[in-house]
C-alpha positions in Angstrom: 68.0 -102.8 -29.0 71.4 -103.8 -30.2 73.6 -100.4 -30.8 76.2 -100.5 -33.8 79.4 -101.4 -33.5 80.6 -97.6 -34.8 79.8 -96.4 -31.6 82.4 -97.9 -29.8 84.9 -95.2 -29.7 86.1 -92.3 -27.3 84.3 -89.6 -29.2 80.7 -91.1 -29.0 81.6 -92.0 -25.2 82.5 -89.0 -24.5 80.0 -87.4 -26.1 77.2 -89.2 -24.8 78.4 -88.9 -21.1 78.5 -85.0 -21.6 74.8 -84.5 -23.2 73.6 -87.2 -20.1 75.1 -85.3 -17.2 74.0 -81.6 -19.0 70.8 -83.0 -19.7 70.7 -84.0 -15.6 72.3 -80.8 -14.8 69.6 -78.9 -17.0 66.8 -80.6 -15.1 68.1 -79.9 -11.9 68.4 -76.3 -12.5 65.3 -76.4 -13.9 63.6 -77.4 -11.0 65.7 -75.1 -8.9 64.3 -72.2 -10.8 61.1 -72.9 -10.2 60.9 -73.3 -6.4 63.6 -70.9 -6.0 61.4 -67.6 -4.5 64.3 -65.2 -5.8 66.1 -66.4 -8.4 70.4 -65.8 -9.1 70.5 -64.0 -12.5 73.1 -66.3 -13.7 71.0 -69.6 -12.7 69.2 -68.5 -16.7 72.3 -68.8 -18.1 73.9 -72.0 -17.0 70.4 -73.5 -17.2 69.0 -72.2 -20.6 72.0 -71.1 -22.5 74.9 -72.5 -21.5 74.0 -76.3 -20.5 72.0 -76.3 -23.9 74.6 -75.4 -26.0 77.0 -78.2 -24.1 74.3 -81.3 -24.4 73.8 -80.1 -27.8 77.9 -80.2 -28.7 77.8 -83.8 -26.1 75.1 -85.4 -28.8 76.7 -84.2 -31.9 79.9 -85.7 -30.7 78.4 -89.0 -31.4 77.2 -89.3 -34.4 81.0 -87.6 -35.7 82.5 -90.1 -33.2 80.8 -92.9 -35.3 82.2 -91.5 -38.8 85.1 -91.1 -38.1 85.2 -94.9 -36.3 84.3 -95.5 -40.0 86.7 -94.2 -41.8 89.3 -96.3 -39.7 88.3 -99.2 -39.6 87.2 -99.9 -43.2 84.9 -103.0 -41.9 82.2 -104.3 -43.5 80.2 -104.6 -41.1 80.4 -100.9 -40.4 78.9 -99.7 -43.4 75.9 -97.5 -43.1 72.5 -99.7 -42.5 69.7 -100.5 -44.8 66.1 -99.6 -43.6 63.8 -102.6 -44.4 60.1 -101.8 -43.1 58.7 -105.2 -43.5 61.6 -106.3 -40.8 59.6 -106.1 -37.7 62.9 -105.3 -35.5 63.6 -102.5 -37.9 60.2 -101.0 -37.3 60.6 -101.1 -33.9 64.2 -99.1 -33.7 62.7 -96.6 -35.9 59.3 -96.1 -33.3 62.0 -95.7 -30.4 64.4 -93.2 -32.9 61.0 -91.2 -33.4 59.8 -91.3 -30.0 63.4 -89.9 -28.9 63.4 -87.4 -31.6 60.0 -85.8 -30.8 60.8 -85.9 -27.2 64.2 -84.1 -28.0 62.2 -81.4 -30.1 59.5 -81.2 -27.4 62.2 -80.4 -24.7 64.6 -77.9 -27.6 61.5 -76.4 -27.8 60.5 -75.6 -24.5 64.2 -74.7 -23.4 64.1 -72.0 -26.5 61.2 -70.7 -25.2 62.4 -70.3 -21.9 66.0 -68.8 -23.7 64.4 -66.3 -25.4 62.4 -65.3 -22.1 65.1 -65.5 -19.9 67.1 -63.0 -22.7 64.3 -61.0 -22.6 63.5 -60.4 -18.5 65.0 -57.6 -16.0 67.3 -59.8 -14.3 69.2 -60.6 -17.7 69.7 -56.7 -19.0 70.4 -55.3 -15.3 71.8 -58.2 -13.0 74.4 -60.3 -15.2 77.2 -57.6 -15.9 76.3 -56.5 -11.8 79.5 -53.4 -12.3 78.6 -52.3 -15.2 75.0 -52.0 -15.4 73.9 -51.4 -11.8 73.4 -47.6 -12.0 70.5 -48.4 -14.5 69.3 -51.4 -12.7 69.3 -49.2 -9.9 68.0 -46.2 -10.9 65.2 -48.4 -13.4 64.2 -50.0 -10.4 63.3 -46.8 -8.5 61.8 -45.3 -11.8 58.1 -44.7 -12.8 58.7 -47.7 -15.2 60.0 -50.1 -12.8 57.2 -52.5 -13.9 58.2 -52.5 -17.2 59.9 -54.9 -18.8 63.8 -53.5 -20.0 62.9 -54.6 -23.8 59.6 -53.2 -23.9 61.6 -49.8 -24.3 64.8 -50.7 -25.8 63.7 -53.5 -28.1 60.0 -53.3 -28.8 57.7 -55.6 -31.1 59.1 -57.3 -33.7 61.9 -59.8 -34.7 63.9 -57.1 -36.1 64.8 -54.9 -33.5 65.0 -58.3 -31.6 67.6 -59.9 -33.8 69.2 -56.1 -34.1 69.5 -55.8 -30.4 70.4 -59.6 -29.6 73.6 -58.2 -32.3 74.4 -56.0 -30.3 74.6 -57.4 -27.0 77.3 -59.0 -28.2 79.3 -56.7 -29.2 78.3 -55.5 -25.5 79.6 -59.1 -23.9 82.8 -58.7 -25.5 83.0 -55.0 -24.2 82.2 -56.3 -20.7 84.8 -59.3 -20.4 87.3 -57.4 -22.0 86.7 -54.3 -19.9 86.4 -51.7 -23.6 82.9 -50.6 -22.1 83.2 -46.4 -21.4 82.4 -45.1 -18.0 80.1 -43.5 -18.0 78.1 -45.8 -20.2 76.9 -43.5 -23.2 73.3 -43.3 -24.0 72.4 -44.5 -27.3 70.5 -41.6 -28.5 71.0 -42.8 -32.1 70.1 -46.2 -32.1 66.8 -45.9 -29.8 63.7 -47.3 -31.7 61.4 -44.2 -32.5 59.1 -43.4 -29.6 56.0 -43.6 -32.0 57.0 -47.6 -31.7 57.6 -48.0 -28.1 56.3 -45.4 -25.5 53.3 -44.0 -27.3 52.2 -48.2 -27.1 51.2 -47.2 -23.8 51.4 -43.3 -23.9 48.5 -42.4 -26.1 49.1 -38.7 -27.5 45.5 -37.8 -28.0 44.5 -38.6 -24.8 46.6 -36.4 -22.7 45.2 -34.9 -19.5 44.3 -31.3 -20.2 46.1 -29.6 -16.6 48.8 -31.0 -13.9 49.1 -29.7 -10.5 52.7 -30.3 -9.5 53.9 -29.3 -5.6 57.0 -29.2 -4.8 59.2 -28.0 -1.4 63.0 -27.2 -1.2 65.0 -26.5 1.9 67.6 -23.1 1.3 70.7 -24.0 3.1 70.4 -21.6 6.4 70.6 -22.8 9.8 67.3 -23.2 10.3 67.2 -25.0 6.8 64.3 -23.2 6.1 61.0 -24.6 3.9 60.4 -22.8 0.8 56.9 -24.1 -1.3 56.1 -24.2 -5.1 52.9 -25.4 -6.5 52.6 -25.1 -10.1 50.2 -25.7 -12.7 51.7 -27.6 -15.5 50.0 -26.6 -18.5 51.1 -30.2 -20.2 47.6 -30.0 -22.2 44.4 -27.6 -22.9 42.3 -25.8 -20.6 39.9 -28.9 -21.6 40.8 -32.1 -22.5 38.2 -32.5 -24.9 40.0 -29.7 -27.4 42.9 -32.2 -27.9 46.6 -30.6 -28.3 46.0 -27.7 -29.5 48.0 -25.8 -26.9 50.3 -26.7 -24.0 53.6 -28.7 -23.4 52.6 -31.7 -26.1 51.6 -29.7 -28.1 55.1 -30.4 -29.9 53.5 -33.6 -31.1 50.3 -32.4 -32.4 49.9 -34.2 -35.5 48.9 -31.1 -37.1 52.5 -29.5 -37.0 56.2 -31.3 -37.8 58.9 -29.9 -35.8 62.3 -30.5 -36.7 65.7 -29.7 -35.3 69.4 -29.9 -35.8 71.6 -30.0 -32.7 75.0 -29.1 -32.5 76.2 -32.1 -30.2 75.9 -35.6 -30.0 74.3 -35.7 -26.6 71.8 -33.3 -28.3 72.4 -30.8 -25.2 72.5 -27.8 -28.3 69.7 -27.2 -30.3 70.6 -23.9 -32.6 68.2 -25.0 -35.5 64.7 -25.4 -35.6 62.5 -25.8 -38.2 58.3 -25.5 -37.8 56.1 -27.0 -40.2 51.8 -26.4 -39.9 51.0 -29.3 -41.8 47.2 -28.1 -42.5 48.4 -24.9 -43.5 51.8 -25.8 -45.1 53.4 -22.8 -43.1 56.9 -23.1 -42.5 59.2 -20.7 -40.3 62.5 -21.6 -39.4 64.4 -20.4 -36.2 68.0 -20.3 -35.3 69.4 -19.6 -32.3 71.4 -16.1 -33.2 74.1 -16.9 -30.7 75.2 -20.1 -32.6 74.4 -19.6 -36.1 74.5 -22.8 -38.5 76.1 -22.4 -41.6 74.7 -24.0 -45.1 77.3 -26.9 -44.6 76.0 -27.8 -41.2 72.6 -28.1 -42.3 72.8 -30.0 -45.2 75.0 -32.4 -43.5 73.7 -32.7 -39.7 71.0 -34.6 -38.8 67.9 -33.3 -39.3 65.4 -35.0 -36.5 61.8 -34.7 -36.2 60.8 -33.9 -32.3 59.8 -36.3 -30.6 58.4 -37.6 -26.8 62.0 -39.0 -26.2 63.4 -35.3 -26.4 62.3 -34.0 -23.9 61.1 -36.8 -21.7 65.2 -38.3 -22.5 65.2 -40.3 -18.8 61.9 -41.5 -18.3 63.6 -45.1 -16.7 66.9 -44.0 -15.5 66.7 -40.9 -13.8 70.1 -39.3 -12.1 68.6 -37.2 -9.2 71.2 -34.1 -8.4 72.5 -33.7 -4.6 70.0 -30.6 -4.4 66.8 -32.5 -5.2 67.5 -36.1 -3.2 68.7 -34.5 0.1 65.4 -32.2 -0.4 63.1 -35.4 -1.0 64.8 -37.2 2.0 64.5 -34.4 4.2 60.6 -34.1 2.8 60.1 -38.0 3.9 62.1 -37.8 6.9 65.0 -40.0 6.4 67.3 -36.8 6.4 65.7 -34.7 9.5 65.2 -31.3 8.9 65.5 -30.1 12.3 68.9 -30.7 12.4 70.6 -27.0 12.3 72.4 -26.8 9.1 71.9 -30.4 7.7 71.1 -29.1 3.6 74.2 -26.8 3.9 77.1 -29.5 5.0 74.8 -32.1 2.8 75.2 -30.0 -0.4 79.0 -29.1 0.2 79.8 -32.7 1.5 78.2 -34.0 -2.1 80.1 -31.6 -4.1 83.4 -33.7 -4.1 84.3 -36.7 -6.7 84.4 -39.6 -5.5 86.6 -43.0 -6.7 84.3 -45.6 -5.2 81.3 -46.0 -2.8 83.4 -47.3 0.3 85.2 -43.9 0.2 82.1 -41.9 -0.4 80.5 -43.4 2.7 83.5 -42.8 5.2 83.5 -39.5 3.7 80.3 -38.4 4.5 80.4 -39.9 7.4 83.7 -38.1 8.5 82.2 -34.8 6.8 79.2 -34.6 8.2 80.5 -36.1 11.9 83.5 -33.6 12.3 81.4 -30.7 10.8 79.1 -30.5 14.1 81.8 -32.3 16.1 84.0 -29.3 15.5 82.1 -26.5 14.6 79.1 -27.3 16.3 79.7 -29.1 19.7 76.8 -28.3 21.5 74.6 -29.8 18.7 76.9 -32.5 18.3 76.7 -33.5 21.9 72.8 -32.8 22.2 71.6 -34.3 19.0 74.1 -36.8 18.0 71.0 -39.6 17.4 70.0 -37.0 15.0 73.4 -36.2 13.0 73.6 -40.1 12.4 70.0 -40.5 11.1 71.0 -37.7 8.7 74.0 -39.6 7.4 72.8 -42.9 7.2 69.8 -41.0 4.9 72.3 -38.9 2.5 73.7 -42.5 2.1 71.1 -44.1 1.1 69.9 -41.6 -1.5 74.0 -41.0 -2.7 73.7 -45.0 -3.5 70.2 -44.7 -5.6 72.1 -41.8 -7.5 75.7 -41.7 -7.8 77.8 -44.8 -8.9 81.8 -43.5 -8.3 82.9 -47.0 -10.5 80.6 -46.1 -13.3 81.4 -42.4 -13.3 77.1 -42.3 -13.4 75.3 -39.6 -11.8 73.3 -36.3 -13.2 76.0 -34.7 -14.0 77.0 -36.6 -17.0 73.3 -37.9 -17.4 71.4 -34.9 -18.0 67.4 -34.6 -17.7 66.0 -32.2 -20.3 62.8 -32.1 -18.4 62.5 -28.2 -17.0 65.2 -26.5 -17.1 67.1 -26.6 -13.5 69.8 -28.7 -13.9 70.5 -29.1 -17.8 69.0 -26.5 -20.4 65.8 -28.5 -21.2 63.0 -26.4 -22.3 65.5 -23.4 -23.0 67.7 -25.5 -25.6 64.9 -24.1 -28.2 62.8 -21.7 -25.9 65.5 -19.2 -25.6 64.9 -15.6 -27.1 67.3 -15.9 -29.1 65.6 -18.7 -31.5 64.6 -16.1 -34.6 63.6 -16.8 -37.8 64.0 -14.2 -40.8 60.8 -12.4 -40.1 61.9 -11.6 -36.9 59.8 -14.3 -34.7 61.1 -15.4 -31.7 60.7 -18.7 -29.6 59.6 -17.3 -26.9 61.6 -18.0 -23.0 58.2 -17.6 -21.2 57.9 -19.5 -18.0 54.2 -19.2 -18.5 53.8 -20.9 -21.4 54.3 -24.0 -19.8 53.3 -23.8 -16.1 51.8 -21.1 -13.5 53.1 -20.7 -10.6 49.5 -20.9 -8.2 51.4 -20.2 -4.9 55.2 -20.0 -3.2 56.8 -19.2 -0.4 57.8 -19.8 3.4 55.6 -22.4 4.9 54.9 -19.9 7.3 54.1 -17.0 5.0 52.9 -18.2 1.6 51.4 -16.4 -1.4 48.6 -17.5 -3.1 46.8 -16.6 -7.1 43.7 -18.3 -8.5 44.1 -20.6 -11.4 44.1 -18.2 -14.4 46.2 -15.2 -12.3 50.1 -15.0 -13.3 52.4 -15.2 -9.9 56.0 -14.0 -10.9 58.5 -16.2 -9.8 60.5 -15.9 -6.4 63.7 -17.7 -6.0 64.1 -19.0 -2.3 67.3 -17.5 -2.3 67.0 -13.4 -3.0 68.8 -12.6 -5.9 67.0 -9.9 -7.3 66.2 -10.3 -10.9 69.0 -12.1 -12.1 67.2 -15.3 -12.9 65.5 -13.2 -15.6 68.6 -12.6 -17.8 70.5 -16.3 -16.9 69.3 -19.8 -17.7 69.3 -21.4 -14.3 71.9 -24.3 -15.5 74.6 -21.1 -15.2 74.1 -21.3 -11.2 73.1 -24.7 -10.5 75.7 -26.9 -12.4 78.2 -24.9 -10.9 76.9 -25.5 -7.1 75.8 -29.2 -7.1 77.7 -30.7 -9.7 
């Protein structure tokens, strides 16, 4: 088939020797992909993005190439040609144009597909900006969620949060290449899709379990590092799962009541309004917290959110585990060995400090942790040395699952409001001092929410039925002050 003579110029060349080798290089990469075992997160954007978007700008070089050829040459011959379908060699330049068109769209098609998959997957959200989104690839990854796609949560169904989030991203591209993003990377409280739409896809509300048993075990930081046992029952439902929520943790989300709040800052950590609706009844009491009164202003012009799963379960995927509770779960498993004399105490105070990057967090809890038994402790150093090294390489481990130096990430500026240990959780609202005008309190009652069933010493534990109350003991004896202090007083101050 005998090309026109328009095409003869740089542009078309060009253009056509750029959509050839990206077409080639497309294939290749294609093929890679597929009997790669483990695939390099930016292979999907060279291959179904980049390359594309290249062949693409290579073919519409040609057809410009041949207009402008055109306009310069003003020959006749280079006018644009007449379609006759009774010529036979006519016919047949159009069946080979068709056949190259369809094949074009079949292959546009299938790379779009595989575009929008690739935009959609893990590897895109966590593994392409490695810095900058490795704490919550990281900590996503160790998550109960892990097998759960990124978008699933962040995005959901729909073209319209896709479209609104693929509009975003690039405002998060341009943040990334010219370094704007924050560190720590804020959480996007406001701009998460409503957990009606996403979790509750998977989470049905009405079919909660009725009871949890939870155990626990901490290690208090004495010589002997000793064991100290919880096991509650989490009262997250009914006595019987049959009477729905009618009482219990969920019940915030009965959909028989509305509750609404206003918090006082952005990260929501403040809750000093609370409004209660009984939507059978049409009951409404309103309760503010009387150490951080709302005026009329502030109401009317804060926002006014209706609870939700997302406000108390606010880390479900990337959870920052606190020094206190990963050296306690490594020494549980093992990899931090809690014969080791004094282990949790160096650990906690070794963990307290900042740190600028992870090479310098290493060497300092190496150094720490080395030249605490070297020095204080030479005997032990000298006897269980096999042991002090285990112990280091373990706190290591765990420090990289949940402290990120370059990203500033770690649970102290991502708080959990799940219990109330480390940030205020349950007491932002459940605080005694939540009262509306009839004099009604929100209650600060440990019971409402779990028993305790038995606690204590490995060696000397205490023990109620199911429907007894057991009065808390803190591992630590400090008489009743955990009665009149929210336990965030203590505990951000001593593992930050």
């Amino acid at each position: 088939m005998k090309l026109p003579k328009s095409i003869s110029n740089w542009i078309s060349i060009v253009g056509f020797i750029i959509a050839v080798n990206s077409f080639i290089l497309i294939l290749v990469s294609f093929i890679q992909d597929l009997v790669t075992e483990h695939s390099n997160p930016y292979t999907g954007i060279y291959t179904y993005i980049l390359l594309p978007a290249i062949m693409v700008a290579g073919l519409l070089m040609i057809p410009i190439g041949m207009f402008i050829n055109r306009k310069k040459t003003h020959d006749p011959d280079h006018r644009w040609p007449i379609l006759d379908m009774n010529v036979p060699r006519q016919r047949q330049k159009l069946v080979v144009i068709n056949v190259f068109i369809f094949m074009f769209l079949i292959v546009s098609a299938v790379g779009s597909y595989q575009a929008f998959t690739y935009t959609e997957s893990v590897d895109f959200c966590g593994r392409l900006c490695h810095k900058v989104m490795e704490p919550e690839y990281v900590t996503y990854m160790h998550s109960p969620h892990a097998r759960v796609a990124c978008v699933e949560c962040h995005v959901g169904e729909g073209a319209g949060w896709y479209v609104k989030s693929k509009l975003s991203g690039l405002y998060q591209v341009y943040s990334v290449l010219f370094h704007k993003f924050p560190q720590p990377i804020e959480t996007p409280i406001q701009n998460l899709r409503p957990a009606r739409e996403t979790c509750e896809r998977c989470h049905w509300p009405q079919k909660f379990y009725a009871r949890k048993l939870v155990t626990n075990r901490v290690y208090v930081t004495d010589s002997l590092n000793t064991e100290f046992n919880y096991s509650l029952l989490m009262r997250i439902g009914p006595n019987y799962s049959a009477m729905g929520l009618i009482e219990g943790i969920h019940w915030h989300i009965n959909k028989d009541v509305r509750i609404e709040y206003i918090a006082s800052t952005k990260d929501r950590e403040s809750i000093p309004w609370v409004k209660f609706t009984n939507l059978k009844t049409g009951d409404v009491q309103i309760f503010q917290d009387t150490d951080n009164m709302l005026d009329k202003k502030a109401i009317d012009t804060l926002e006014h959110r209706i609870m939700d799963c997302m406000d108390c379960h606010n880390r479900p995927s990337h959870s920052y585990k606190s020094p206190m509770v990963y050296v306690d779960n490594a020494m549980i498993t093992g990899a931090v060995p809690k014969q080791l004399p004094f282990i949790k105490q160096v650990a906690m105070n070794v963990l307290k400090g900042t740190f600028t990057n992870q090479d310098s967090a290493y060497m300092y809890i190496t150094d720490s942790i080395t030249n605490f038994y070297k020095l204080g402790y030479p005997s032990i150093y000298k006897t269980q040395k096999p042991l002090i090294d285990k112990a280091i390489a373990g706190i290591k481990e765990q420090f990289a699952l949940n402290v990120f130096p370059y990203m500033h990430a770690s649970s102290k500026n991502y708080l959990n409001h799940i219990g109330h240990i480390e940030s205020d959780g349950c007491f932002r609202c459940h605080s005694d001092r939540h009262k509306s005008e009839k004099g009604k309190v929100i209650p600060k009652d440990c019971n409402m929410c779990h028993t305790i069933i038995a606690q204590g010493k490995t060696d000397s534990m205490q023990y109620a039925t199911l429907e007894n109350v057991m009065e808390f003991r803190h591992p630590i004896d400090i008489k009743d002050k955990w009665k009149n202090y929210f336990c965030t007083e203590c505990h951000r101050e001593l593992y930050p």
